[in-house]
Structure formats: structure tokens, C-alpha cells
C-alpha positions in Angstrom: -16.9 -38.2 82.6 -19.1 -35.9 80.6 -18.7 -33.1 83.8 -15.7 -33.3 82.8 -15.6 -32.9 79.2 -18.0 -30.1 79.7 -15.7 -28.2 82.1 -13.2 -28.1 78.9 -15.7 -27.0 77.0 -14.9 -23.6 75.4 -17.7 -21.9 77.2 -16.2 -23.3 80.6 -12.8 -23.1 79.9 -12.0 -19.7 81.5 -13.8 -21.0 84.9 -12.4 -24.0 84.8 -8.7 -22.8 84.3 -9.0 -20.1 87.3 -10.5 -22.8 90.0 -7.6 -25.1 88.7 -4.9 -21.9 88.9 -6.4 -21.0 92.2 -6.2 -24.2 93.9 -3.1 -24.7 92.6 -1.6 -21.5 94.0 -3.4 -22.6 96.9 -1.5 -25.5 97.6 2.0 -24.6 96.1 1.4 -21.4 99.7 0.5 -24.2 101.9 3.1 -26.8 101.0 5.8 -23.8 101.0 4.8 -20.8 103.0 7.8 -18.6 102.0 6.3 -18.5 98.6 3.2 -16.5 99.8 4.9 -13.2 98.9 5.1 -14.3 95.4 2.2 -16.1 95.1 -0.2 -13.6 97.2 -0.8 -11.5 94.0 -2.0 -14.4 91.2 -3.3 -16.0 94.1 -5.8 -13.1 94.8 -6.5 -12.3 91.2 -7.3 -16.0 90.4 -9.4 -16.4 93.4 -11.7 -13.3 92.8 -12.1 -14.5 89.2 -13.1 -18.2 90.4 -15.7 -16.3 92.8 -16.8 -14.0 89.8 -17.1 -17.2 88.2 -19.5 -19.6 90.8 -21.6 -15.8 91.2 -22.1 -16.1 87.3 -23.3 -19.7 87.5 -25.5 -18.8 90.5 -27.3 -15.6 89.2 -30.3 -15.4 87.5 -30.7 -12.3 85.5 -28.2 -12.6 83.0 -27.9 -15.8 80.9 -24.9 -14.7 78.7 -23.3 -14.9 82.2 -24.4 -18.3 83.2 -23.4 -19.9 80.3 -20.4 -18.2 79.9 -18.8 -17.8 83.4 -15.8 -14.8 83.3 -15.4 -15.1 79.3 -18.9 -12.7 79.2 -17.6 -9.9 81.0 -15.2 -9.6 77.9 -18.3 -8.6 75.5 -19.6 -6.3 77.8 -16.1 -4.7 78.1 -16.1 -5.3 74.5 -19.5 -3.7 74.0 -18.8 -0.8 76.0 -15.8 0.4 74.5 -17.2 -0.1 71.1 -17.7 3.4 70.5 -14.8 4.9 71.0 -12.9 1.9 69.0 -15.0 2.8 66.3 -14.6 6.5 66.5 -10.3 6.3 67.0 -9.8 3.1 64.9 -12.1 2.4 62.9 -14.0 5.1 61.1 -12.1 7.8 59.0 -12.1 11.4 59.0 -15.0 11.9 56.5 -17.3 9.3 57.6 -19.3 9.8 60.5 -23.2 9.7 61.2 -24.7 12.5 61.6 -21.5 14.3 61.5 -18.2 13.7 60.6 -15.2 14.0 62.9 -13.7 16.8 61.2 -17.1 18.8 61.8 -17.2 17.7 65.2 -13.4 18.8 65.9 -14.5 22.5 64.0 -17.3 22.4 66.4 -15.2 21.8 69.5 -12.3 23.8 68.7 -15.5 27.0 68.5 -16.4 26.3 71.5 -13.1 26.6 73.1 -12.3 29.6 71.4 -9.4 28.5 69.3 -8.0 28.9 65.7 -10.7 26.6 63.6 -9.2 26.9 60.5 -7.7 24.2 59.1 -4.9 25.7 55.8 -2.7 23.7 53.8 -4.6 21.1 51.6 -7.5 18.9 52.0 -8.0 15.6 53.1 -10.6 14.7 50.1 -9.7 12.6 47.2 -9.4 15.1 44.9 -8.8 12.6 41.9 -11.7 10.6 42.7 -14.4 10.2 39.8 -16.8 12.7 40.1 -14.9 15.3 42.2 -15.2 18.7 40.8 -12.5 21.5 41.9 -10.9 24.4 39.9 -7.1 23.8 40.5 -4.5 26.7 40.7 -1.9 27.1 37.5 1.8 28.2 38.5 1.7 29.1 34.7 -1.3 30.4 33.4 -2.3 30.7 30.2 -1.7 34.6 28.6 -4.9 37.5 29.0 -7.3 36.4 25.7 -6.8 39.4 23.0 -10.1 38.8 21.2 -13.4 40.5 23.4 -15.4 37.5 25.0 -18.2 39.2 23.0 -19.8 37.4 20.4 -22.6 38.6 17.5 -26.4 37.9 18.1 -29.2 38.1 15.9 -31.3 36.1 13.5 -34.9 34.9 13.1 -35.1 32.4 15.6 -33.5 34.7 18.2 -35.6 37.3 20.2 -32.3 39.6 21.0 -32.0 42.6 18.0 -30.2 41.6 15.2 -26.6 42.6 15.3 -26.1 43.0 19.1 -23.5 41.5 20.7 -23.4 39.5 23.7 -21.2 38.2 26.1 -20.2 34.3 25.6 -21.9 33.2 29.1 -25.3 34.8 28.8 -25.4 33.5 25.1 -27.4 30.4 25.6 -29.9 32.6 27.9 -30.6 34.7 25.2 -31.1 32.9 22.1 -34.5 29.7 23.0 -34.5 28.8 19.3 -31.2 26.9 19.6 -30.3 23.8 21.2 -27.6 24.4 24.4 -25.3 21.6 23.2 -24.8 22.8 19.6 -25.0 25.9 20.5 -21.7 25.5 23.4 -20.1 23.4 20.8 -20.6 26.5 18.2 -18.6 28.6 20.3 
């Protein structure tokens, strides 16, 4: 009795189902040979995997194979298609290790000689936290009338008194002011 439990076993089950399939196609050719045409094709399929099967519990190199008869040549299908699940299904255009795939497909498309631009928008988040980017105004704001100069000069401040400076360089020019009151002066 427990032989037979174990052949229902979930580690078994595959084996057990294909010897049962096979001898039953088996007999159904035997008791009604007209039905060979039919039957020829699951017959021959169910009767390589019950001999894929005994060869699994026979060999000795592999024990994911003996203890699981047909079902193991599913992971190492699995595990050899993994890759290129991963790549098409799973990972995005921006991830990628060492290189993303939208590197790899600038790369490629290089060395084939074709167009390897890629115009009209971006594929970042470009609301995400964090991402900087100077966006394009389809009205922008009138030319500034007052000079971006500003007055320089004092004790503190190595420049001449009464030069005047452009707004950028301002914080390079005068080290006896903190930057951040300084940038809020202005």
C-alpha cells in the first residue's frame, strides 16, 4: 500500500500518470486496432516520457532527476530560459546590470550602422523626487530690462569698492559673506 501512495506522491505524479496513459493507450490499440491512427501519436509521446522517466530513476548523476522523474526537466527548461524571461518580461528599460537595455539597443543599433537616435521624449520619470531637468516654456517670460549687474564693494570684500559684477560670479567674489544670505540678498 505505501508503493502506492508514494506513486501519487507529488514528486511521482508525472511518472506515474504517463506509465498509466501509456498502458492505457496501449491496450485501448490492442483491443481496437483501427484506433492506432489516432492513438499512434499520444501513444508515442506518453511512451518516450515513461522511458525518460525509468532512465531518471535509473541514473546516477543527477538526484533532482531521481527524485523527481519528468517534472525536473521542467526546472532545467525553466532555468535555461530564465535569462531571456528576465530580460523580455521581467526587467524594465532602465534596469539592467551592467548595462541597461536601452544602452545595449544604442550599442547594437552602432554596430549595424543605423539611426541611434532616439527623439521625441524620454522614458524617465521626469516627476519623480529628485529628478532635475530644465523644462521648455511655450510662453516665456519677457527679456529682463534691468542689467544682471549688481554693485560690489565694502570692507569685507576683496573686489574694488564700487565695481560691479555680474549676479553669478557674485558669491565667487565676495569670501566675507555667507552663500545662503548672500543668494537670498539678491
Amino acid at each position: 500500500m505505501r508503493m502506492v501512495r508514494l506513486a501519487f506522491t507529488p514528486r511521482f505524479v508525472v511518472y506515474t500518470l504517463s506509465i498509466l496513459i501509456t498502458a492505457a493507450l496501449l491496450l485501448t490499440v490492442l483491443a481496437y486496432p483501427p484506433a492506432f491512427g489516432l492513438a499512434a501519436a499520444p501513444l508515442a509521446m506518453f511512451a518516450g516520457l515513461t522511458f525518460l522517466g525509468t532512465h531518471d530513476l535509473i541514473q546516477t548523476r543527477h538526484s533532482v532527476l531521481r527524485n523527481y522523474p519528468i517534472s525536473a526537466h521542467l526546472r532545467f527548461l525553466l532555468e535555461e530560459i530564465r535569462p531571456a524571461m528576465r530580460q523580455y518580461f521581467f526587467e524594465g528599460e532602465k534596469d539592467g546590470a551592467p548595462f541597461s537595455r536601452d544602452k545595449r539597443a544604442v550599442v547594437y543599433q552602432r554596430a549595424k550602422m543605423v539611426l541611434d537616435k532616439r527623439p521625441f521624449g524620454t522614458q524617465y520619470d521626469v516627476y519623480a523626487e529628485g529628478f532635475e531637468w530644465v523644462r521648455h516654456s511655450m510662453m516665456p517670460r519677457p527679456l529682463a530690462t534691468s542689467p544682471f549687474r549688481v554693485k560690489v564693494g565694502g570692507p569685507d570684500c576683496p573686489v574694488k569698492p564700487g565695481n560691479d559684477t555680474g549676479k553669478v560670479n557674485l558669491v565667487e567674489k565676495c569670501t566675507g559673506l555667507e552663500r545662503v544670505p548672500m543668494r537670498n540678498a539678491l
